[in-house]
Structure formats: structure tokens, C-alpha cells
C-alpha positions, 0 to 999 in steps of 0.5 A: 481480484482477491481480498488482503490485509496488510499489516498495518492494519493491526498496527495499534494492537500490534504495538500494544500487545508486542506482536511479531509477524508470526502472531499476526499470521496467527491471528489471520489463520484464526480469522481465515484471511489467506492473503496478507501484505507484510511490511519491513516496518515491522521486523525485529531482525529481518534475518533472524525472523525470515526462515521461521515467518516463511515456515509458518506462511506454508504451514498456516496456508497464508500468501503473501500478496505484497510486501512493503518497504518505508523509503524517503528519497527526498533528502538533500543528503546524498547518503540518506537518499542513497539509504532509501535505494538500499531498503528497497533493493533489500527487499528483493531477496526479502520479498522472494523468500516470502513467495511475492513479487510485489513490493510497495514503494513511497517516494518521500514528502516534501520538506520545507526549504526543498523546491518540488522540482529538485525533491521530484527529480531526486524521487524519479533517479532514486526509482529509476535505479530501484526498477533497473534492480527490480527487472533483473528480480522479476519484481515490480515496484507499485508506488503508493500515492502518498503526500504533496510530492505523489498525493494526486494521480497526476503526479504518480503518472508523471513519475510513472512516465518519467521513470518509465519502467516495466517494473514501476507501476501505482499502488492506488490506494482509495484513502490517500486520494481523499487526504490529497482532495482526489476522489479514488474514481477521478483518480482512476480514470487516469491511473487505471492503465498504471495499476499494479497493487490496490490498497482498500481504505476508507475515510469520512470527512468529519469535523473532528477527524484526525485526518488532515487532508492537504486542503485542511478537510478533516477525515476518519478512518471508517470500515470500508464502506461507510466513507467517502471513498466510493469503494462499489465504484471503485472496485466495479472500475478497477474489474471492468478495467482488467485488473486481476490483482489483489484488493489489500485491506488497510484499515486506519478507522478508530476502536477495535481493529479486528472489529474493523477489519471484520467489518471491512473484510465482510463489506468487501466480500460482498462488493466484489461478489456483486462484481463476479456475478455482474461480470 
């Protein structure tokens, strides 16, 4: 298992200071994180920026580990469910110029006056297109838990199921278990065998949190670590469990971001040396 950082981990600063992927990448180099997750969310104009993001990957020496699209297939209307396909399968030829075949995917949330079983069904055609796309790519999909329509892993494994596609696996990410009233290591017991892309972050349950989880409990993002999330844990299942992919850092915690992520990025380290030198 290698460590990532997502994009969207500088989200604040990037929105501050105008970044663009290229100053991201820049400020990884300078950080020396040599793996990162990119996001459509922050293209200005995907093909205008594509060849010159894909030169500075080889020049600064930096892997893209996955790449990450924000779809909603939940929508009685059928052209913006239609929408929520075309941005995954845009991402194909996105992903490839990158130097990745992961992509990270969302089902969309439940809206009111949309039963459950009808916004499930539109999420499960809509993927069930997507994967059929993706096989031919040589791309696998990884569906983050996210929201009341794929929060617990009960839900992605019923997704999963119904899917049922080699080019659909779990984005299992440590934090949203927490916001959905799962603990990450419940929840692995019953994804383990579905995991294609594991996304770090890390969340305590505080009062004053600005985290609310579907059950009300209040959280905060922290650095990895010193949340609730039980990363050692975690991190020793997903190795005794087989999985080689990479650990993609999300940092959500309040104050400086870099701080954050350094902090993150140096806790982490450590667990999973443990875990190499236990193995």
C-alpha cells in the first residue's frame, strides 16, 4: 500500500489562492508526495489543461493513483441522469491521458419526494451502463460511500451485487463510514472483498462539529489519526485482507491545510511502516 493525496484535500487553499492543477502538483513536488487523486471538479477546461497537467506528472515525477468524477444519478429527469453517465464515461480518455485506471464514482442522494427503491434502481442502471463502458477502457469504477442512498456498506455491497460487474468495486472511505453511524472496521468486515480504492480521513465527534452525520452526531475533521475512525485498525485489515492499492489521503480538518496533510502524511507513514515490518 502506497500513500496519495487527493485534491481535495487543498480544496480551501485552492479556492483561495486561484490554484490550478499544476500548482497543486507543484506544491506536492515541493512537499515530495509522488502519488496524488485528481478531480474533474477542478478543471477550468479539461482539454485545453489535459496535455500540459499530463507533461508536468512526468516531468515533476508524480503518479496519478485515481481520478475522480462528481456524478448524481438520482433524478426523476431522465436527461440530467443521462448527464451524470456522460461525466463518467468522459472520464475514460481523461483518466488514460493521466496514467490511471481507477476512476472514483458517486451514486447520488436521496432527494425528498424520490422513494429509495426508485432512486437505487436509477443509481444501479446508471452504473450498470458506466461499468459496461469502463470494461472495454480496462478502467474499474470504485464507488465511494457517500449519503442515505450508499452511506453504510450494506448498501454499496447491495449495489455492488446488483451491478455485478468486474469493473465496479468500493471506494471505502474511513470518514463517510463515521457521517453514516458505521465504524470503518464494521464496515470492512463486509466490504473487505469489494475494495478497489481506499480513501483516509479522519473525523471526531464533537459538539460543535460542522459534520453532521445521518444520525445527528456532530464531527470534525482531524488529521489522521486523532479521530475516530480507528485508522491502525483499519489499515492492519485492509493488508491482512490483501489489499495492494493505494491509501488516498482526504484531509477535511479545519486550519491550515498543508499542516494538515503534513501531519496526516507523517502519522500515516508510520502506521503503515508498523504494518510492513509486522507483515
Amino acid at each position: 500500500m502506497e500513500l496519495s493525496l487527493s485534491m481535495y484535500s487543498m480544496h480551501r487553499a485552492i479556492k483561495q489562492h486561484g490554484w490550478n492543477t499544476i500548482d497543486f502538483l507543484q506544491f506536492c513536488h515541493k512537499e515530495r508526495y509522488g502519488r496524488v487523486e485528481l478531480l474533474a471538479h477542478f478543471w477550468n477546461d479539461v482539454q485545453a489543461e489535459l496535455g500540459e497537467v499530463a507533461t508536468a506528472l512526468e516531468s515533476l515525477r508524480i503518479a496519478v493513483s485515481s481520478y475522480a468524477v462528481s456524478n448524481n444519478f438520482v433524478s426523476p429527469d431522465r436527461s440530467s441522469r443521462e448527464l451524470a453517465l456522460v461525466k463518467i464515461i468522459d472520464a475514460l480518455p481523461v483518466a488514460a491521458a493521466l496514467g490511471t485506471n481507477v476512476i472514483r464514482v458517486f451514486s447520488g442522494n436521496l432527494a425528498e419526494g424520490i422513494a429509495f427503491e426508485q432512486a437505487r434502481q436509477w443509481i444501479i442502471d446508471g452504473l450498470k451502463t458506466a461499468s459496461r463502458e469502463a470494461e472495454k477502457s480496462g478502467v474499474t469504477l470504485c464507488l465511494e460511500n457517500h449519503g442515505k442512498l450508499a452511506g453504510k456498506a450494506d448498501q454499496i455491497k447491495t449495489l455492488l451485487d446488483r451491478v455485478d460487474s468486474p469493473a465496479l468495486r468500493s471506494t471505502f472511505d474511513t470518514g463517510n463510514f463515521l457521517l453514516a453511524d458505521e465504524h470503518p472496521l464494521d464496515a470492512l468486515r463486509l466490504l473487505a472483498p469489494y475494495i478497489g480504492h481506499v480513501h483516509v480521513k479522519d473525523f471526531k465527534e464533537q459538539g460543535n462539529g460542522k459534520y453532521k452525520s445521518i444520525g445527528m452526531r456532530t464531527y470534525e475533521g482531524v488529521p489522521a489519526g486523532e479521530g475516530d475512525a480507528s485508522l491502525p485498525d483499519v489499515l492492519d485489515s485492509l493488508q491482512t485482507g490483501g489489499y495492494t492499492g493505494a491509501v488516498v489521503l482526504e484531509f477535511e480538518g479545519i486550519g491550515d491545510e498543508a499542516d494538515g496533510i503534513r501531519q496526516s502524511f507523517e502519522r500515516l507513514r508510520t502506521m503503515l511502516d508498523k504494518e510492513k515490518e509486522g507483515g
